[in-house]
KEZA-18892 format. One record per atom (N, C-alpha, C, O): x, y, z; residue in one letter; atom name; residue number from 1. Coordinates in Angstrom, 2 decimals. Each point is the difference from the previous one (the first is absolute). Layout:
N
+---------+---------+---------+------+------+------+
:      xx :      yy :      zz : resn : name : resi :
+---------+---------+---------+------+------+------+
:       X :       Y :       Z :    a :   CA :  NUM :
...
+---------+---------+---------+------+------+------+
% end
This chain:
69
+---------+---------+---------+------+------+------+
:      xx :      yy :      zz : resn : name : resi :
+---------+---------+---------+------+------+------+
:   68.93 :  157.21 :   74.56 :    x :    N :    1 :
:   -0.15 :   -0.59 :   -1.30 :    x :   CA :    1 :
:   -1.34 :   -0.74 :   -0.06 :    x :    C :    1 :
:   -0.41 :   -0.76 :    0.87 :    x :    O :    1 :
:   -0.39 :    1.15 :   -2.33 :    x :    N :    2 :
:   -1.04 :   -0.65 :   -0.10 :    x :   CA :    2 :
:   -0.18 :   -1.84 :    0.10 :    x :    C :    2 :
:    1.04 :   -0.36 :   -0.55 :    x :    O :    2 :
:   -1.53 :   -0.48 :    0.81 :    x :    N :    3 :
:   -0.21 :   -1.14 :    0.08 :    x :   CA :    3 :
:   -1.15 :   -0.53 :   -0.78 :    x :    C :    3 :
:   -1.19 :    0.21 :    0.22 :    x :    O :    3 :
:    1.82 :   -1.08 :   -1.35 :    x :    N :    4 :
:   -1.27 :   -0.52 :   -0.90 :    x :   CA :    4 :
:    0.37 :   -1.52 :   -0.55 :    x :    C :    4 :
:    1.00 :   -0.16 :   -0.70 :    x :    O :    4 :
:   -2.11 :   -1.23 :    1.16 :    x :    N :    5 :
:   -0.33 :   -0.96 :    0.09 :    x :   CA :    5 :
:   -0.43 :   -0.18 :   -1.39 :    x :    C :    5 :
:   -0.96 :    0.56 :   -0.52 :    x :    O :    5 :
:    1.91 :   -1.56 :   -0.15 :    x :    N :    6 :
:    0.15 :   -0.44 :   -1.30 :    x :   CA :    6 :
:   -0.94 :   -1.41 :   -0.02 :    x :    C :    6 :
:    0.52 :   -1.04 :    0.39 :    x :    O :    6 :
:   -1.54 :    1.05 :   -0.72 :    x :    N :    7 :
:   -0.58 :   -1.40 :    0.34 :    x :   CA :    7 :
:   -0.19 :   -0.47 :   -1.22 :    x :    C :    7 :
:   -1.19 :    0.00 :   -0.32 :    x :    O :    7 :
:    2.27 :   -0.63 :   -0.88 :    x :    N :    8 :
:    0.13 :   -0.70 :   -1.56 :    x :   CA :    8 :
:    0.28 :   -1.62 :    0.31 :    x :    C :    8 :
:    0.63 :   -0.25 :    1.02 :    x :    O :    8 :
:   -0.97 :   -0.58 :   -1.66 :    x :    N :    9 :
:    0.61 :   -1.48 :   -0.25 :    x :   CA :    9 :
:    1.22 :   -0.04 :   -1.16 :    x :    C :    9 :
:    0.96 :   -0.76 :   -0.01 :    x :    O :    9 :
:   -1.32 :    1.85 :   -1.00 :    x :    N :   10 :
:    1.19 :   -0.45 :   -1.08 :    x :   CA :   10 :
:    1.08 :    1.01 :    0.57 :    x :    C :   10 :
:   -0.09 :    1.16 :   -0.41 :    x :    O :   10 :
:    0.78 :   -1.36 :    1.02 :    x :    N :   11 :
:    1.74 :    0.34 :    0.32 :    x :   CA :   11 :
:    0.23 :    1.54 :   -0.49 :    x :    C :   11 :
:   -0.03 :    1.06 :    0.61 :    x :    O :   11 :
:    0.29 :   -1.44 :   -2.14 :    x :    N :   12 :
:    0.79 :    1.21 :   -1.00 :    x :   CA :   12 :
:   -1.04 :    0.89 :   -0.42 :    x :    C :   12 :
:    0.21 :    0.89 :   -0.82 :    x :    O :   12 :
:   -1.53 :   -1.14 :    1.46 :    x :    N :   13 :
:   -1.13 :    1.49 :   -0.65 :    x :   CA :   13 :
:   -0.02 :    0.92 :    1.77 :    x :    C :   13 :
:   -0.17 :    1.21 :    0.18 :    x :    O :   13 :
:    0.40 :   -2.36 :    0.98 :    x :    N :   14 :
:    0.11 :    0.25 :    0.97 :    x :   CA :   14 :
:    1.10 :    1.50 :    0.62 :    x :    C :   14 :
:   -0.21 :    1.02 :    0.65 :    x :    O :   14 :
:    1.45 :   -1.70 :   -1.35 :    x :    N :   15 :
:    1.67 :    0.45 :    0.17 :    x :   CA :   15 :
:   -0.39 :    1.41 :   -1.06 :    x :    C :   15 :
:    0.31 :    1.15 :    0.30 :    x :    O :   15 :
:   -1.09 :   -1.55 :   -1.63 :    x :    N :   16 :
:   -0.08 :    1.15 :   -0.99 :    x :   CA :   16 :
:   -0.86 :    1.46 :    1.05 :    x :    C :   16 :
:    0.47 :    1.13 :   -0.10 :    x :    O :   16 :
:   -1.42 :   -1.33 :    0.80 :    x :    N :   17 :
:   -0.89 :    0.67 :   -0.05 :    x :   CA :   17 :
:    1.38 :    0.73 :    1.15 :    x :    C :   17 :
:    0.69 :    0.94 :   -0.39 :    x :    O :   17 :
:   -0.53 :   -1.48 :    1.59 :    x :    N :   18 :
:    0.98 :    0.73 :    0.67 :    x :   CA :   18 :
:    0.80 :    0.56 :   -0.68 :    x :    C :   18 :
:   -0.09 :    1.23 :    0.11 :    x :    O :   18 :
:    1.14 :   -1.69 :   -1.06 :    x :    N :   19 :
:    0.88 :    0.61 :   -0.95 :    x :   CA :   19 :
:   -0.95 :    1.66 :   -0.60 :    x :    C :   19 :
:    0.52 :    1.11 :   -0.03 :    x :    O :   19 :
:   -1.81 :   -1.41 :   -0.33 :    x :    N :   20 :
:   -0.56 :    1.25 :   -0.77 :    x :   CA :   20 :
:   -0.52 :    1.19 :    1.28 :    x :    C :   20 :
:   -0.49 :    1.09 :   -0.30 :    x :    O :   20 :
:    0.63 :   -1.40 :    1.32 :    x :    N :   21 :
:   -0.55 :    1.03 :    1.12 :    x :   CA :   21 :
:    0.77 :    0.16 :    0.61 :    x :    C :   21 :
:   -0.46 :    0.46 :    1.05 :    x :    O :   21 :
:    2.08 :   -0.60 :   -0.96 :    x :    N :   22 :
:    1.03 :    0.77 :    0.27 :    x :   CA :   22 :
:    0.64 :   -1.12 :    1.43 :    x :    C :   22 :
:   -0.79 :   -0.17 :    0.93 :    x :    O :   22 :
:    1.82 :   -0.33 :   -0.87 :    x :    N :   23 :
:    0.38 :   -0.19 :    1.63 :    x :   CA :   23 :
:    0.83 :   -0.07 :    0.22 :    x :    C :   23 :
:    0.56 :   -1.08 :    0.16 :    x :    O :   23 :
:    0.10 :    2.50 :   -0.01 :    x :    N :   24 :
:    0.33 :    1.18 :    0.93 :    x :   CA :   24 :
:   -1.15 :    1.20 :    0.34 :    x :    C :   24 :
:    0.39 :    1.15 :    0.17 :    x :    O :   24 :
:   -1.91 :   -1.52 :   -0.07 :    x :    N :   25 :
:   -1.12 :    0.75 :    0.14 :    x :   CA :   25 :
:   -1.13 :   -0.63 :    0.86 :    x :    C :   25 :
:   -0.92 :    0.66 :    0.50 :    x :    O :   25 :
:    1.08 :   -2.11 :   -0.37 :    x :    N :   26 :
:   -0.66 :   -0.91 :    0.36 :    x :   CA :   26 :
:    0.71 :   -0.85 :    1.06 :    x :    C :   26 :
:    1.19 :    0.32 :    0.09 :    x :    O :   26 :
:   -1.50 :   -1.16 :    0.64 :    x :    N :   27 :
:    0.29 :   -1.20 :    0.37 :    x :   CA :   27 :
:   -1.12 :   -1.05 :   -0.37 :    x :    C :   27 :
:   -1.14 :    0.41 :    0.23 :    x :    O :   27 :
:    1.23 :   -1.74 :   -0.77 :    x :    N :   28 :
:   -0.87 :   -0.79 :   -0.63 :    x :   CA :   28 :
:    0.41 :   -1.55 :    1.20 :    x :    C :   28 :
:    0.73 :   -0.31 :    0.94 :    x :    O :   28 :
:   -1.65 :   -0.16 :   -1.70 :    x :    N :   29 :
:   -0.50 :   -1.04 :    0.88 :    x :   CA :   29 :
:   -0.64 :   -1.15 :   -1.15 :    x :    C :   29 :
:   -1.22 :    0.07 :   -0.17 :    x :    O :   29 :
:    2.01 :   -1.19 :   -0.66 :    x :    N :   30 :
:   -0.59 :   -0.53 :   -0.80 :    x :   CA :   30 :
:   -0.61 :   -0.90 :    0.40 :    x :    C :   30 :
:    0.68 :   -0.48 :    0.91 :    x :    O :   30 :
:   -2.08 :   -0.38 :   -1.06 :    x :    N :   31 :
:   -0.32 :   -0.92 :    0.44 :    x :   CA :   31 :
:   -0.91 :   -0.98 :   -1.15 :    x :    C :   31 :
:   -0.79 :    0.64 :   -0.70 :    x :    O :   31 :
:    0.87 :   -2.15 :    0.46 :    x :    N :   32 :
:   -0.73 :   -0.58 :   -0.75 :    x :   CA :   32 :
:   -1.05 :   -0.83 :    0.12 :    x :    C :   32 :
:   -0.06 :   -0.91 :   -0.83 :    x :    O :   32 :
:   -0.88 :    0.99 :    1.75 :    x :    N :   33 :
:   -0.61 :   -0.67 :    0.70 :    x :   CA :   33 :
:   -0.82 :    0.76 :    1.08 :    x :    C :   33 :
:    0.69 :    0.41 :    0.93 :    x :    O :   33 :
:   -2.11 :   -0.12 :   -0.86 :    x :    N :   34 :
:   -0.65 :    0.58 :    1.26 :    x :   CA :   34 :
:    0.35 :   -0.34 :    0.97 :    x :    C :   34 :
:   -0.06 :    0.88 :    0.85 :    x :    O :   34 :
:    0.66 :   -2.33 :   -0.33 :    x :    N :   35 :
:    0.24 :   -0.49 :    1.22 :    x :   CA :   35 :
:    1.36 :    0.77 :    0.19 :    x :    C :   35 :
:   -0.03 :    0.51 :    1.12 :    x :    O :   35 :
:    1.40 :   -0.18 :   -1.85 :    x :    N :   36 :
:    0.88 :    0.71 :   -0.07 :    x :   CA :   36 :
:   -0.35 :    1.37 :    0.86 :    x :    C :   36 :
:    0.38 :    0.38 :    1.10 :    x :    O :   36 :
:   -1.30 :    0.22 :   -2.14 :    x :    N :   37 :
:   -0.30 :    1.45 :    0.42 :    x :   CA :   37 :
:   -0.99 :    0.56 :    0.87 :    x :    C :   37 :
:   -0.28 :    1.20 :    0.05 :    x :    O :   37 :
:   -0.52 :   -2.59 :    0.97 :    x :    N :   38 :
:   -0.16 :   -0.01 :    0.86 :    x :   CA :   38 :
:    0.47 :    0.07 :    1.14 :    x :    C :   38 :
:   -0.43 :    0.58 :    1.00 :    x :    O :   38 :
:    1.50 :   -1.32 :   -1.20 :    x :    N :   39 :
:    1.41 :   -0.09 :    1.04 :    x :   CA :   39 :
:    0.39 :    1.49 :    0.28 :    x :    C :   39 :
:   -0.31 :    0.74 :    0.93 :    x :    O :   39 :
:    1.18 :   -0.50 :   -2.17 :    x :    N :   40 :
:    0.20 :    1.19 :   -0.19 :    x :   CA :   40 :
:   -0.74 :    1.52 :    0.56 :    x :    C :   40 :
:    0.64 :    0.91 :    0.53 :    x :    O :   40 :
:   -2.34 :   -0.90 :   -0.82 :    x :    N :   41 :
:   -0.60 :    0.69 :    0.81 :    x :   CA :   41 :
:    0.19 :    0.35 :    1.54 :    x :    C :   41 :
:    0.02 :    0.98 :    0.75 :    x :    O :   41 :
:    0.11 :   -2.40 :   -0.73 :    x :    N :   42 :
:   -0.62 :   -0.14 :    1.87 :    x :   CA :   42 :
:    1.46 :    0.57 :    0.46 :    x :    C :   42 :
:   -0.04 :    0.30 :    1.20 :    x :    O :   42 :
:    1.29 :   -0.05 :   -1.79 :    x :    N :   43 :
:    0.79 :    0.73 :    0.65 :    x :   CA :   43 :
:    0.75 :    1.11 :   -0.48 :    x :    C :   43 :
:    1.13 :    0.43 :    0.25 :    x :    O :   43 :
:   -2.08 :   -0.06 :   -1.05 :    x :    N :   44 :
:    0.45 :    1.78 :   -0.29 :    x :   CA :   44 :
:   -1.07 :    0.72 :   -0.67 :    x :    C :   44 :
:   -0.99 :   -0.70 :   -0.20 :    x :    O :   44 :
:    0.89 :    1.91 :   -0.21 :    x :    N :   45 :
:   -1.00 :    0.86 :   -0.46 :    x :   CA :   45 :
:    0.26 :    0.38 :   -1.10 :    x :    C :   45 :
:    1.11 :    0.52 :   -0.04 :    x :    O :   45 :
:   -1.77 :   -0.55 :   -1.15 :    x :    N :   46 :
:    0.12 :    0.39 :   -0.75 :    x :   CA :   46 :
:   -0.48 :    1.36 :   -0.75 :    x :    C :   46 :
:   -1.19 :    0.22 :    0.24 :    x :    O :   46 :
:    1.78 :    0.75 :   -1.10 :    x :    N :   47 :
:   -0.49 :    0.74 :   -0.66 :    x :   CA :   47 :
:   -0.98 :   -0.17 :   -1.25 :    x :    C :   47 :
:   -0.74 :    0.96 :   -0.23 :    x :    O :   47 :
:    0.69 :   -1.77 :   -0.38 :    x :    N :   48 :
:    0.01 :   -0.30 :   -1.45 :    x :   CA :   48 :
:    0.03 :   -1.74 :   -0.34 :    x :    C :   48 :
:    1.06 :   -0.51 :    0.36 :    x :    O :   48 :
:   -1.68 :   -0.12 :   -0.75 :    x :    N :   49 :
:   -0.38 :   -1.45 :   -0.26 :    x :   CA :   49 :
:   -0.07 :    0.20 :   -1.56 :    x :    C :   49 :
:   -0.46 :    1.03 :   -0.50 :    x :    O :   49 :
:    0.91 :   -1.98 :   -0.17 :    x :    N :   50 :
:   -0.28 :   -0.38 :   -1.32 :    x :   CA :   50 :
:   -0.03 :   -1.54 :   -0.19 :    x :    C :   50 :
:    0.87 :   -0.87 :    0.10 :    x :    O :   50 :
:   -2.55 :    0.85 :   -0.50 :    x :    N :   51 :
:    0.01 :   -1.50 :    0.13 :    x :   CA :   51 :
:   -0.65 :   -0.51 :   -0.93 :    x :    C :   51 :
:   -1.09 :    0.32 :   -0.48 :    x :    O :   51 :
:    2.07 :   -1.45 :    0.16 :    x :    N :   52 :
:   -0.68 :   -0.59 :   -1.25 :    x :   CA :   52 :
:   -1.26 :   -0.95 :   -0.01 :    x :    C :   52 :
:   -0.03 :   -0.87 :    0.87 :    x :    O :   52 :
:   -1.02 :    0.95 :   -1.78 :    x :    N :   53 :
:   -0.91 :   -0.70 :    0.28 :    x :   CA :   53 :
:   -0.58 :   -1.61 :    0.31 :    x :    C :   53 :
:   -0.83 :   -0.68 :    0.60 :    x :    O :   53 :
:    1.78 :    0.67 :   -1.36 :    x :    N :   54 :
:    0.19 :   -1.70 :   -0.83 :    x :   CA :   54 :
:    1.25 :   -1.18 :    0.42 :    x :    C :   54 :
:    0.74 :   -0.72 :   -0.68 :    x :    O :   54 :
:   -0.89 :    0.93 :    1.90 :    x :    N :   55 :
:    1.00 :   -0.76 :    1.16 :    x :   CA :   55 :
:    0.03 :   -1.38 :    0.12 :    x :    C :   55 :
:   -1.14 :   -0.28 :    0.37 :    x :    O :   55 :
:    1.76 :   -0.72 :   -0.46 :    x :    N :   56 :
:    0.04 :   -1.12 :    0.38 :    x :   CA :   56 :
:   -1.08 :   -0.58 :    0.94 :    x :    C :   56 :
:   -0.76 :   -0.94 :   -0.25 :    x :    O :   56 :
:    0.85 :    1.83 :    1.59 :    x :    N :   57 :
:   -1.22 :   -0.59 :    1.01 :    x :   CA :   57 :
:   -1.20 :    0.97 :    0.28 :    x :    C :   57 :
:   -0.74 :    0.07 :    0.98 :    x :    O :   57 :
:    0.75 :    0.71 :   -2.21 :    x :    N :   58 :
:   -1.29 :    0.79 :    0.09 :    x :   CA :   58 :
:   -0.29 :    1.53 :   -0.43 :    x :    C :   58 :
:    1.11 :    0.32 :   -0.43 :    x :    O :   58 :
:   -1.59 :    0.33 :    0.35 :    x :    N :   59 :
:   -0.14 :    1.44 :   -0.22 :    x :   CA :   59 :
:   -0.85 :    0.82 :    0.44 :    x :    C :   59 :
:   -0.54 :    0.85 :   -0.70 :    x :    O :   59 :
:    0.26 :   -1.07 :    2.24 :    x :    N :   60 :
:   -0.63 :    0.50 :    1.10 :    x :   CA :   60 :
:    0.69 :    1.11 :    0.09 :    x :    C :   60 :
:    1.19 :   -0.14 :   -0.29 :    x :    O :   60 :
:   -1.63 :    1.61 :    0.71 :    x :    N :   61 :
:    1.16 :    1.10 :    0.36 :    x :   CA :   61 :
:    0.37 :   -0.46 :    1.73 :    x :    C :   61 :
:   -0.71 :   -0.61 :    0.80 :    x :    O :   61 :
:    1.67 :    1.01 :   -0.69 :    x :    N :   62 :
:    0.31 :   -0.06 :    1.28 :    x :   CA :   62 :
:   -0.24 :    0.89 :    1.38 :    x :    C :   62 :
:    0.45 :    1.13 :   -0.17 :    x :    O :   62 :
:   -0.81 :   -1.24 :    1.02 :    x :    N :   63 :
:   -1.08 :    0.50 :    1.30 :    x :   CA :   63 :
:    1.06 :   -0.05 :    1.36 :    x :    C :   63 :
:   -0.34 :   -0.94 :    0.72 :    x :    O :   63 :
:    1.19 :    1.48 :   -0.33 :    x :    N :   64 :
:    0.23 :   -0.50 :    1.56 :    x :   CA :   64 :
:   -1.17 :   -0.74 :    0.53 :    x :    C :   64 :
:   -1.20 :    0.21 :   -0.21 :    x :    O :   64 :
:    1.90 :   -1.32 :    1.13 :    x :    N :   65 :
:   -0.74 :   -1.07 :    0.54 :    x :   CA :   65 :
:   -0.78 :   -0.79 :   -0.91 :    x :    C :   65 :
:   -0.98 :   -0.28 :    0.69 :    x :    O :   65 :
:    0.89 :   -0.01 :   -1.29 :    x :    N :   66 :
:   -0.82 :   -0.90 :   -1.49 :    x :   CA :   66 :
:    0.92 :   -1.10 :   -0.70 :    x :    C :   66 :
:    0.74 :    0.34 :   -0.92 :    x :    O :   66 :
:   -0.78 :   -1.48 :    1.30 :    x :    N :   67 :
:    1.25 :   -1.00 :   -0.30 :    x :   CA :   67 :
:   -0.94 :   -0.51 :   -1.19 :    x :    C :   67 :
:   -1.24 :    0.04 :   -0.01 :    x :    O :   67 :
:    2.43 :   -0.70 :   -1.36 :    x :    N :   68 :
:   -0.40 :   -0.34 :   -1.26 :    x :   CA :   68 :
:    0.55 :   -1.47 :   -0.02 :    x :    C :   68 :
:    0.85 :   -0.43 :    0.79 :    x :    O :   68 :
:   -1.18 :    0.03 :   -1.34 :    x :    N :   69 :
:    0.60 :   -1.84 :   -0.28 :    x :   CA :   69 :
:    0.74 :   -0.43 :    0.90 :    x :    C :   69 :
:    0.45 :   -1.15 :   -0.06 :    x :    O :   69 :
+---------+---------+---------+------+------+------+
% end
């Protein structure tokens, strides 16, 4: 199963976007916060990232090894 890293702050556009790309097709991974989906990185691989720009602590894309706030 594909693996794709939800990186939203607002919740229900977060939950929506999974809801619109199927999951029973996906496994997702929501996160609200770069420091979240940093975590998240450092212990699994992802297929697919969707990340929102306009984040609470920043809107750096995210890099293995590259720590944000």
């Amino acid at each position: 199963m594909k693996k794709i890293l939800i990186i939203e702050d607002d919740r229900a556009l977060g939950e929506g976007i999974a809801l619109g790309l199927g999951t029973n097709t996906y496994e997702f991974t929501r996160c609200e916060t770069l420091k979240e989906a940093e975590e998240a990185w450092e212990k699994e691989a992802f297929d697919l990232v969707i990340l929102d720009l306009n984040l609470p602590d920043g809107s750096v894309p995210l890099r293995p090894g590259v720590r944000h706030g």
